[in-house]
Every structure is written in C-alpha cells, then in structure tokens.
VOPAGU-2260 file (C-alpha; in pm, 1 decimal, decimal comma):
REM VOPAGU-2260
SITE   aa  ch    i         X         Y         Z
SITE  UNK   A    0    1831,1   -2920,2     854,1
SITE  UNK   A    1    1468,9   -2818,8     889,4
SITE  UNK   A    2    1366,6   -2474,8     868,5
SITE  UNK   A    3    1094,6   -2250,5    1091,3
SITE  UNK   A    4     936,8   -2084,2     837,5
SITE  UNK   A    5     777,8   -1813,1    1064,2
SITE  UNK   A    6     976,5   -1499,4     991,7
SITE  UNK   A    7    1159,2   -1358,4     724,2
SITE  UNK   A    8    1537,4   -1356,4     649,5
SITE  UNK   A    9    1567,3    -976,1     579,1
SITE  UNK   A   10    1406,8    -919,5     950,2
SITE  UNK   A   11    1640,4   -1162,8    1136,1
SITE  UNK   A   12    2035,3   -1051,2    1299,5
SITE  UNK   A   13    2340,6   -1157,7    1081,1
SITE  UNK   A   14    2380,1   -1465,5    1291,1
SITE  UNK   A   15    2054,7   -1611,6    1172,9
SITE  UNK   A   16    2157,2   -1550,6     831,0
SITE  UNK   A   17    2253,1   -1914,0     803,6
SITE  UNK   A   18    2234,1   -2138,4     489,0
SITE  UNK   A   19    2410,9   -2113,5     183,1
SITE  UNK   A   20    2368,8   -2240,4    -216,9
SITE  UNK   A   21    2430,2   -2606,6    -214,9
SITE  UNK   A   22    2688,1   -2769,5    -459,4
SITE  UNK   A   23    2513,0   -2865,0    -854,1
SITE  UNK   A   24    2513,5   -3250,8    -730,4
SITE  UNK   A   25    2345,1   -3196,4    -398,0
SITE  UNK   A   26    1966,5   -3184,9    -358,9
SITE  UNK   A   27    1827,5   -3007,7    -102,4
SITE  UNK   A   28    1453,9   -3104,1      -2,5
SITE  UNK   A   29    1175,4   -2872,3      58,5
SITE  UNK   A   30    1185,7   -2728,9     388,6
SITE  UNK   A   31    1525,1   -2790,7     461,0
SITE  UNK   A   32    1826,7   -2551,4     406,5
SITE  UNK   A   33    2257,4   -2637,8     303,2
SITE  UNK   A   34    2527,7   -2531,5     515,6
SITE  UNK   A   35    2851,7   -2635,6     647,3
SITE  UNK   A   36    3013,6   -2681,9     995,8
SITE  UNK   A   37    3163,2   -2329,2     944,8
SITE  UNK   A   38    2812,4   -2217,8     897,2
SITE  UNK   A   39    2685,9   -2264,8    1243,3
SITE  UNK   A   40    2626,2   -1986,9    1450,2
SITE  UNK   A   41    2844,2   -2009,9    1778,3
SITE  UNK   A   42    2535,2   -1999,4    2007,5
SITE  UNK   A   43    2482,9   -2365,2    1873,0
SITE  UNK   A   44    2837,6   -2520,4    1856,8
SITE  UNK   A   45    2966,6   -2329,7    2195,7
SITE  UNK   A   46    2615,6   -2420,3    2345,7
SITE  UNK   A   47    2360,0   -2656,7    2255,9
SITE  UNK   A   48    2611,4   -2878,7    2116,5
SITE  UNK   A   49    2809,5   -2909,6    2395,6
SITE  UNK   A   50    2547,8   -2998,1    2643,5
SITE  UNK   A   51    2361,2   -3234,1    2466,7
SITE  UNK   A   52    2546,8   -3518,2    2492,4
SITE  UNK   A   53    2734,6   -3455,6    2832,6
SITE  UNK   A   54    2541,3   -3696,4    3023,7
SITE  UNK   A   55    2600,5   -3987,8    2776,0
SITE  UNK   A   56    2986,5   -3945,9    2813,3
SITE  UNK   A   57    3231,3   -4153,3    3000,0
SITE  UNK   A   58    3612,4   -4103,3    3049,3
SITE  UNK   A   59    3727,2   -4441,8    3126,9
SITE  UNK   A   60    4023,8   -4465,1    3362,0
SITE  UNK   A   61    4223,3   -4696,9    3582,5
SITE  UNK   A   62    4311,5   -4659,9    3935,5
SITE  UNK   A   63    4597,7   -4738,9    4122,3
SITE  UNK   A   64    4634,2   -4632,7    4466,7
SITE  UNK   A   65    4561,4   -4272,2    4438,0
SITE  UNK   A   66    4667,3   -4200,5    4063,1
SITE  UNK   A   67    4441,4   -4221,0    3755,7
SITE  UNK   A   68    4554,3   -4322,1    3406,7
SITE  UNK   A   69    4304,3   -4258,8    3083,7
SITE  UNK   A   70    4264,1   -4474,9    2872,6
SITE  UNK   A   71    3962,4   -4363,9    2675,9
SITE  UNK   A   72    3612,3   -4239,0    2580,9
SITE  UNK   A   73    3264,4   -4430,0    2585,9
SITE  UNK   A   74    2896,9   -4415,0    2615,5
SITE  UNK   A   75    2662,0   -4493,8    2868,6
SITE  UNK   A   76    2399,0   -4761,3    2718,9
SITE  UNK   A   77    2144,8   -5022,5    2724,4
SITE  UNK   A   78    2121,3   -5361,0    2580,7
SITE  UNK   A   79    1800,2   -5542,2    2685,8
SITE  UNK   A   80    1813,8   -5573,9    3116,4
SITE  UNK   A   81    2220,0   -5529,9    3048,3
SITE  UNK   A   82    2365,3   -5160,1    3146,1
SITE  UNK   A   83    2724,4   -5057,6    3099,4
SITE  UNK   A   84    3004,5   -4859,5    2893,0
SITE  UNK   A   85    2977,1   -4936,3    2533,8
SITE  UNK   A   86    3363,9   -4868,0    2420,9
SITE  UNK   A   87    3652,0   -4910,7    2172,5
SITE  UNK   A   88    3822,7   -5284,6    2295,5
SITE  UNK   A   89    4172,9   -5177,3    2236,3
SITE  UNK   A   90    4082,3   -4877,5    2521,5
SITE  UNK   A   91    4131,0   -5134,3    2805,4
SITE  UNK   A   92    4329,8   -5385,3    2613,3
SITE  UNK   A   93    4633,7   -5171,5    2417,9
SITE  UNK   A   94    4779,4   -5057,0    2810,1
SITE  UNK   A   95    5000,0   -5268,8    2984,5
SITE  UNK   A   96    4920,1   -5439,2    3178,6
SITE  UNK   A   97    4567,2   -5499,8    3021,2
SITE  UNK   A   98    4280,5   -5457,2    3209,4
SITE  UNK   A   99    4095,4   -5747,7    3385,5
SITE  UNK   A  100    3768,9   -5705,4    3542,6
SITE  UNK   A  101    3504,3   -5953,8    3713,8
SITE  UNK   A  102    3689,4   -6071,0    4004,9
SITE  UNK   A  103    3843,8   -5917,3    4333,8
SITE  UNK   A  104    4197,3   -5942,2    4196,9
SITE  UNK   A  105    4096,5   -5724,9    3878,4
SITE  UNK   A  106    4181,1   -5320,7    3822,3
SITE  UNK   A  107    3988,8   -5044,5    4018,8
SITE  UNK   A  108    3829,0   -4817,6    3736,5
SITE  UNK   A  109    3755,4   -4450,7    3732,8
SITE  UNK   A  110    3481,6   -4352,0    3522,4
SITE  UNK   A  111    3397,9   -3991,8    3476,4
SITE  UNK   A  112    3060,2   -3897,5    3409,7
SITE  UNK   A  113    2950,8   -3550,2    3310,1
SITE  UNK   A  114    2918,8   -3294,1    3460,9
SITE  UNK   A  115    3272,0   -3382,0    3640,4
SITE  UNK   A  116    3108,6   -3656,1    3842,0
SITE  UNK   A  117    3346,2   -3903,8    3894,6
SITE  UNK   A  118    3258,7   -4298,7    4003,8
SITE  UNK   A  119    3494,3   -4530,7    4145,5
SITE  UNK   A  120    3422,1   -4871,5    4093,2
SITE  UNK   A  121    3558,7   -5209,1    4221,6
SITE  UNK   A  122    3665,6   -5492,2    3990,8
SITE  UNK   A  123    3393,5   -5745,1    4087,2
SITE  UNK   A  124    3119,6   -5526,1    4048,2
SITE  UNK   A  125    3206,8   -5541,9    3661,3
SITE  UNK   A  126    3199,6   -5743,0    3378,2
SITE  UNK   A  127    3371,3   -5676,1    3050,9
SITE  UNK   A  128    3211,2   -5820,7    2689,1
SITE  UNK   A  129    3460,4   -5865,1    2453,3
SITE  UNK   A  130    3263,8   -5807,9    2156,5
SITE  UNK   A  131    3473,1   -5726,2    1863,0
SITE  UNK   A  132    3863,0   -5819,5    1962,1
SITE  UNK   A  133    4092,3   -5638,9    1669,9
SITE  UNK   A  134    4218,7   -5824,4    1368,8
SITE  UNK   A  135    4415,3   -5462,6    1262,1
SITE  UNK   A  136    4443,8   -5111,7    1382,9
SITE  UNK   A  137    4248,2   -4970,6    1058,0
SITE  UNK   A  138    3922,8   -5179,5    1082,3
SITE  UNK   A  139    3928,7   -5366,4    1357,9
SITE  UNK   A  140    3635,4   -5476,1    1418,1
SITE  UNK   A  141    3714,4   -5304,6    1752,4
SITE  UNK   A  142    3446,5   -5327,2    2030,2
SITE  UNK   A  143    3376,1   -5405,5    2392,5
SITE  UNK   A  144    3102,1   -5356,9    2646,3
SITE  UNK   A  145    3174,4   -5331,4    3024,2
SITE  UNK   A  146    2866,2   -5411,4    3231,9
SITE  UNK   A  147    2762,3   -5250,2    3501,1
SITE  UNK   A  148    2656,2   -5555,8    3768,4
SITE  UNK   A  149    2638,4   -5408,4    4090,6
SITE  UNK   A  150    2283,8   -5253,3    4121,7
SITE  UNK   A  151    2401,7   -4992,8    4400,0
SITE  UNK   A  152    2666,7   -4901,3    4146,8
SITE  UNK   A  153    2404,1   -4859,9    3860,8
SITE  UNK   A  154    2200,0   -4664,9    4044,6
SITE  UNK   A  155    2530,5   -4425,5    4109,2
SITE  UNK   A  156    2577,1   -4396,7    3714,2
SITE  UNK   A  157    2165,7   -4360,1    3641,8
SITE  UNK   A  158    2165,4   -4056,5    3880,0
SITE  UNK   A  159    2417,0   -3905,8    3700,8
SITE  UNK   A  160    2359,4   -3998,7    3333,3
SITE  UNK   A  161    2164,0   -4117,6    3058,8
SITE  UNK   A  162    2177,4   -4476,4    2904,5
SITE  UNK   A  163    2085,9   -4465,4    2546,8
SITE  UNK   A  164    1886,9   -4808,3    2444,3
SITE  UNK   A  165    2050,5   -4997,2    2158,9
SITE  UNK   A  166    1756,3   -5188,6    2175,0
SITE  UNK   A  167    1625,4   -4989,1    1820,6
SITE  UNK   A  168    1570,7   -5146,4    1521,4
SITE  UNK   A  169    1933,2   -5034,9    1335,9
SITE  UNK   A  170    1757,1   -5009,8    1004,4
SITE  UNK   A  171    1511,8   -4728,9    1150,0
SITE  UNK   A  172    1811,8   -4567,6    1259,3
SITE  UNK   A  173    1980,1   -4597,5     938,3
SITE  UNK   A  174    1690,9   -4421,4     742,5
SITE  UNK   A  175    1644,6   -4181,8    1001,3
SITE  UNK   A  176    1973,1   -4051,2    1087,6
SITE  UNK   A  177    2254,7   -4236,4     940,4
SITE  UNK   A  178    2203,6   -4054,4     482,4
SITE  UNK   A  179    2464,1   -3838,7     350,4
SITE  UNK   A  180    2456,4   -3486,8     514,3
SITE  UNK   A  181    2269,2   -3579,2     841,6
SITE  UNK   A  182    2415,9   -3350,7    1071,1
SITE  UNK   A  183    2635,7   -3551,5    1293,7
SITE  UNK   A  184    2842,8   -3513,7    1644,7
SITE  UNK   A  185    3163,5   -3648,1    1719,1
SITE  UNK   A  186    3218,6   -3674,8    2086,8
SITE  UNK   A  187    3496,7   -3769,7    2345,5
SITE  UNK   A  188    3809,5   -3679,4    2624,2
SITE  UNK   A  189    4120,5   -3578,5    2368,9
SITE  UNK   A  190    4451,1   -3720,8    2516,4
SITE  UNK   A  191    4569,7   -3414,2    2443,4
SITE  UNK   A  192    4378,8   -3195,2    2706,2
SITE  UNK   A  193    4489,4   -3473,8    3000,2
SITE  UNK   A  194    4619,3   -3203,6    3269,6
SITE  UNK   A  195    4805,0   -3327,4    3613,2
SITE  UNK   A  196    4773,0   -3074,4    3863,2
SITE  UNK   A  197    4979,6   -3086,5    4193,1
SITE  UNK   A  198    4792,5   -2960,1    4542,6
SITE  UNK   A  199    5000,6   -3034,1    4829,3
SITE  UNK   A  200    4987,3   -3382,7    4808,5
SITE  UNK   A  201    4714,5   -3457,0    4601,5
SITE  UNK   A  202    4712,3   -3461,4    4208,3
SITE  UNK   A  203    4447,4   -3342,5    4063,7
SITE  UNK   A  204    4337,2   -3471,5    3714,6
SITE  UNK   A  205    4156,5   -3251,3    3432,2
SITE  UNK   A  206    3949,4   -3395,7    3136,5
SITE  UNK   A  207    3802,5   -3161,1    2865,8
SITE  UNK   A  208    3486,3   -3346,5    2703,9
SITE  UNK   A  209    3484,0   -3231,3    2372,3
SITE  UNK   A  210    3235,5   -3210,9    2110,0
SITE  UNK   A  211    3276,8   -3154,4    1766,3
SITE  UNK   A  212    3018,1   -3111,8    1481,2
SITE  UNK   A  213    3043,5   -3250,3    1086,8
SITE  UNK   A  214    2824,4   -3426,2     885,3
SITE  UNK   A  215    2789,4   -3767,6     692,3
SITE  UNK   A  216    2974,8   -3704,6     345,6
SITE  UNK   A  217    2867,3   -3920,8      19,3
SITE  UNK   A  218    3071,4   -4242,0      46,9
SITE  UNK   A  219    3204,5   -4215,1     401,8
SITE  UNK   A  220    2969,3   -4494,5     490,9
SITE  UNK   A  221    3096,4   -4852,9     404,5
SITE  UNK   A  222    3142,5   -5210,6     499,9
SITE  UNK   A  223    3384,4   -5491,7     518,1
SITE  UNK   A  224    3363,9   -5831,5     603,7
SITE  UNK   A  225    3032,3   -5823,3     816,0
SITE  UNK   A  226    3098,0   -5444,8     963,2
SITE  UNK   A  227    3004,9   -5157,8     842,4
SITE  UNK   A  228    3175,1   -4789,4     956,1
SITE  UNK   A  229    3202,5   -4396,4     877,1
SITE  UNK   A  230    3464,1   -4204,1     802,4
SITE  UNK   A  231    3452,2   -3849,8     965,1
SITE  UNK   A  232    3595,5   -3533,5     843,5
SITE  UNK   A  233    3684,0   -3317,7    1152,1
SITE  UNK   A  234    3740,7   -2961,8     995,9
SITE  UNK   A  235    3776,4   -2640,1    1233,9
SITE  UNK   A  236    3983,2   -2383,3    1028,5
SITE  UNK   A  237    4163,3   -2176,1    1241,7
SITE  UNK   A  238    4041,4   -2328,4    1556,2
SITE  UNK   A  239    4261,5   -2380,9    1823,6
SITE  UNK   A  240    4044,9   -2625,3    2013,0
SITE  UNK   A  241    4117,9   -2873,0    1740,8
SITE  UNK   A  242    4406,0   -3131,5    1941,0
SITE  UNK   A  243    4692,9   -3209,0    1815,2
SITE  UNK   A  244    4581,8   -3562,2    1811,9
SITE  UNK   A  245    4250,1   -3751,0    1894,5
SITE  UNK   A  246    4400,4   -4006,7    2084,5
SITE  UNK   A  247    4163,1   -4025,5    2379,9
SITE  UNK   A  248    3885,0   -3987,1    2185,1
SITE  UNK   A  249    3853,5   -4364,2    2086,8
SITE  UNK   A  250    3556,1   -4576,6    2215,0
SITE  UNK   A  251    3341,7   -4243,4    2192,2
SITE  UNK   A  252    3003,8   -4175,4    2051,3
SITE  UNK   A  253    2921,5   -4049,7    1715,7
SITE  UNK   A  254    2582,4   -3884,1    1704,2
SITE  UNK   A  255    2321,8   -3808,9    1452,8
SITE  UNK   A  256    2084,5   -3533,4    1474,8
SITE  UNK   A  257    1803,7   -3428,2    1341,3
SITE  UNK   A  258    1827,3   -2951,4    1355,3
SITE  UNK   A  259    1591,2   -2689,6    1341,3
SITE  UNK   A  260    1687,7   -2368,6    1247,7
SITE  UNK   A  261    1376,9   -2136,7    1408,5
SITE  UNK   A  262    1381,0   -1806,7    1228,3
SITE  UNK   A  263    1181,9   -1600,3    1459,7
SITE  UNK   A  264    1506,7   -1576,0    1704,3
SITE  UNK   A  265    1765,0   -1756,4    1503,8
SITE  UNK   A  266    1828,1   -1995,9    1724,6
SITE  UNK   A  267    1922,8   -2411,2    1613,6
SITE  UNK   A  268    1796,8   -2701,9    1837,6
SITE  UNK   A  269    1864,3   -3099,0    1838,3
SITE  UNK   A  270    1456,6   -3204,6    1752,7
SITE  UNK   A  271    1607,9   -3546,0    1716,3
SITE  UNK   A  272    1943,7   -3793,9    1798,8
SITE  UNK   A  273    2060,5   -4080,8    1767,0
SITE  UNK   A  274    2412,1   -4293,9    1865,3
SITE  UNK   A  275    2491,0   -4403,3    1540,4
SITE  UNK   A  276    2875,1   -4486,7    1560,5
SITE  UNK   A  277    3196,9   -4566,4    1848,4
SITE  UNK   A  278    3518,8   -4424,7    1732,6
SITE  UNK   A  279    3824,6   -4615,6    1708,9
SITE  UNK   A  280    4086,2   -4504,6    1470,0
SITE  UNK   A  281    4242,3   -4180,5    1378,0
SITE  UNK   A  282    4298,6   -4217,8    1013,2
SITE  UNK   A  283    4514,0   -3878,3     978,9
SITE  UNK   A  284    4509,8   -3544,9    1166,4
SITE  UNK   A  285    4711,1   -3274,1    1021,1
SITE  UNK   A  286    4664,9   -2879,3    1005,3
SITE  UNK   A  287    4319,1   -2780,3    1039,7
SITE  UNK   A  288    4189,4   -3131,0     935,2
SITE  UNK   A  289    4142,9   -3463,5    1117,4
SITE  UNK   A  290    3965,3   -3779,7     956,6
SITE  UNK   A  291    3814,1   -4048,0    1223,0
SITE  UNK   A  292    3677,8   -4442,2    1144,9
SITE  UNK   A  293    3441,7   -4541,3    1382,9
SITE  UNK   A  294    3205,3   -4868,6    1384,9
SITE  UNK   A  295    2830,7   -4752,8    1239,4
SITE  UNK   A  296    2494,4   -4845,9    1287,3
SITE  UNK   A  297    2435,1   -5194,6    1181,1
SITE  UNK   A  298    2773,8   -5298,4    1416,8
SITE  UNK   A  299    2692,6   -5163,7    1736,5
SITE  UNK   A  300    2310,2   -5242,0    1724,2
SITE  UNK   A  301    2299,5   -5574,0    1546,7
SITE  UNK   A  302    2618,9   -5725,2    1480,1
SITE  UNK   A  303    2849,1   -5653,8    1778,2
SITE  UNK   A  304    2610,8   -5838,4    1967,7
SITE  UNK   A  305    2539,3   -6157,1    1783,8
SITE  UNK   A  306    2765,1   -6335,7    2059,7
SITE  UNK   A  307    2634,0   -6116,7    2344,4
SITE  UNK   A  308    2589,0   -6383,1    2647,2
C-alpha cells in the first residue's frame, strides 16, 4: 500500500496509526507500508470498500411466476462489442431444472444490480456462453458468460451499472495487480443472508452484497492444465458478518487494488482496481476462517475465451 508522506505519525488519531513490522521474509518497498486485513481502519472496510464495487455486482436469479430463486453472484463486463454477466457455470447449471436461455421457451431471470435495482429479463433477450463446463467441483475449469442481446435491456443494466472491459492485456494486469500481497477484494450475495419476507401476499426477497478484504498470499496463485487460479484466505476474527457458508458467493468477482493510505487525515482510498478472479469453490470454511478458489487472470481474460463465438 502506498503511503502520503505529508504529515507525521505522532500528529495523526489512533486510527491512522496503521502499518505494522513486516515478517523477516517479506520485503517491503520504499514508499509503501505492511499490514493485515485486521489492520484496516473501519472507515475503509465499513465504507470505501463496500461501495466500490456495488455497481459491478449481480445477484443472478430465476423467476417463476412471482417467486425468485438465487442461484448466484457475477459481474457486469465487456468482451469486445459483447456485454453480459461474467459467472461461475455451475450457478445456472447445478439447479434443477438447469437453466436454458436464448429462446421464448427458456427461464425468466432476475438479476439484481446494486444499489437494490432489480431487472427482469425475458429468455430470448439472452444468450448464455458456456465457456468453461466443469470436469470436477475443485478446479473446474468452471465458467460461463450470459450475454446481454437485447439493446433496450442493455441500456436498463448500463444505467444502473458498470461493465468492466476484459478487453486488457492479462499480463499488464498480472504485473500490476495480481503479486503476492496486492491488496485484494472478494465480493458476492452469501446464501446465507437469502431472507423471505411475507407482506400480505407478496414475498419479499433480501440479498446482502458483501464485500470482504484479504490479500494475495505467496503461493496462492497456481495453474493446472491450461488454467490458472487463487486461493483466498477469508479471515475476520470475531466477526459476525463472516457466513456460515459462502455458498452464494460463487461466480463473483475478486478484485485487486491498488491503496493509499493519506496521512494528513488518515483516510485509505482505491487509486487503482482491477477484476482479477470469479469465484467458484469453497475449499473450507470453519470458525473464523474461510478459504475460496476462484479462476485468475490469465482464465477469464485470455483463456476462457479462446472458443468465444
């Protein structure tokens, strides 16, 4: 994390006091300062962090007459002229029955766009990409890419949210935001937080989009047979906003940032992002400690799209 060097610790509130001694084996280049998730000031984590991504993120759901079932996260992005819901594949294809889109007699979807927006959307007016259909739960290779074809309907999702071009050369993204401790952002709708609420007649259905903070660890970046992924450590001690499970959160972003921690108010901003992964696979979640696998840079900018068209 990069530093503003205009002010001195000794003058700044106990919140700004951020930063600690790094570990004998980690490096820390000039201008930039260690710390840990546990390390960042609430103002950031409560705040920024949660708003910076909101109008990338999609709960994807299925309608049937007037009831909505989940099935997943995603992100809104860009592939050359091409605009849709980059996603986990087993989000609309582990349900039963599984969904079909592209035609008249295909599912009505519900996609929810932040802040709360939510778009209905008929089958014919979209066109799933099945571009990485699972081999096994662990590493898939697990990817799919609905298309948004109507042009009335795109213009619906562009006035609420942001498309994020994958259009980037993924090897500029690696250097940039994808080394060990780049500050990174897990995002998505946990299962857990689904809420059915009866009025009268209606149900009501309540999402939390959720937003939590970590960083690339040495050796949680590898490949396998063409893909390459991250391992994220999701570790909140004492939190009780960690779920009990991250199912939901599948087919969500993963972020990288670039921070700046400005000493003359404390304060941290996002200079600098990046999508740099779409989760997929809970490896473990137990106590105050979850793990995710999620599909990295090189798969969801190069190689998931080698077949594209």
């Amino acid at each position: 994390m990069e530093t503003n060097k205009t002010n001195s610790d000794s003058t700044l509130p106990a919140e700004t006091k951020i930063g600690r001694t790094p570990p004998p084996n980690v490096i820390v280049p000039p201008g930039k300062i260690y710390m840990t998730v546990g390390d960042m000031p609430k103002s950031f984590t409560h705040g920024v962090l949660m708003k910076a991504f909101a109008d990338y993120s999609v709960a994807i759901g299925r309608r049937i007459n007037d009831k909505i079932s989940w099935l997943g996260s995603g992100v809104l992005v860009r592939k050359g002229n091409h605009f849709g819901i980059l996603t986990a594949h087993h989000c609309l294809h582990a349900c039963s029955p599984e969904i079909q889109l592209g035609s008249h007699g295909g599912d009505k979807m519900c996609f929810l766009v932040s802040p709360g927006r939510s778009i209905f959307v008929q089958p014919e007016e979209l066109l799933e990409h099945e571009l990485a259909i699972p081999k096994a739960d662990e590493f898939g290779p697990d990817l799919t890419f609905i298309e948004i074809l109507s042009p009335e309907r795109l213009g619906t999702f562009k006035a609420v949210g942001t498309f994020w071009s994958l259009d980037k050369q993924s090897s500029e993204v690696l250097k940039e935001f994808g080394q060990p401790f780049t500050p990174a952002a897990t995002v998505g709708f946990p299962e857990a937080d689904y809420n059915t609420i009866r009025e009268g007649n209606k149900i009501r259905i309540q999402l939390r989009h959720m937003i939590y903070d970590n960083a690339i660890k040495e050796g949680a970046v590898f490949e396998k047979d063409g893909w390459d992924y991250l391992d994220s450590t999701i570790w909140y001690p004492g939190d009780a906003e960690l779920p009990t499970s991250f199912a939901g959160v599948s087919g969500g972003p993963v972020w990288g940032m670039e921070l700046k921690h400005h000493k003359i108010d404390g304060h941290i901003s996002i200079e600098k992002h990046a999508l740099i992964g779409i989760t997929f696979y809970q490896i473990f979640r137990k106590g105050d400690e979850g793990r995710l696998r999620a599909h990295f840079i090189k798969s969801i900018y190069d190689t998931a799209w080698k077949n594209f068209g």
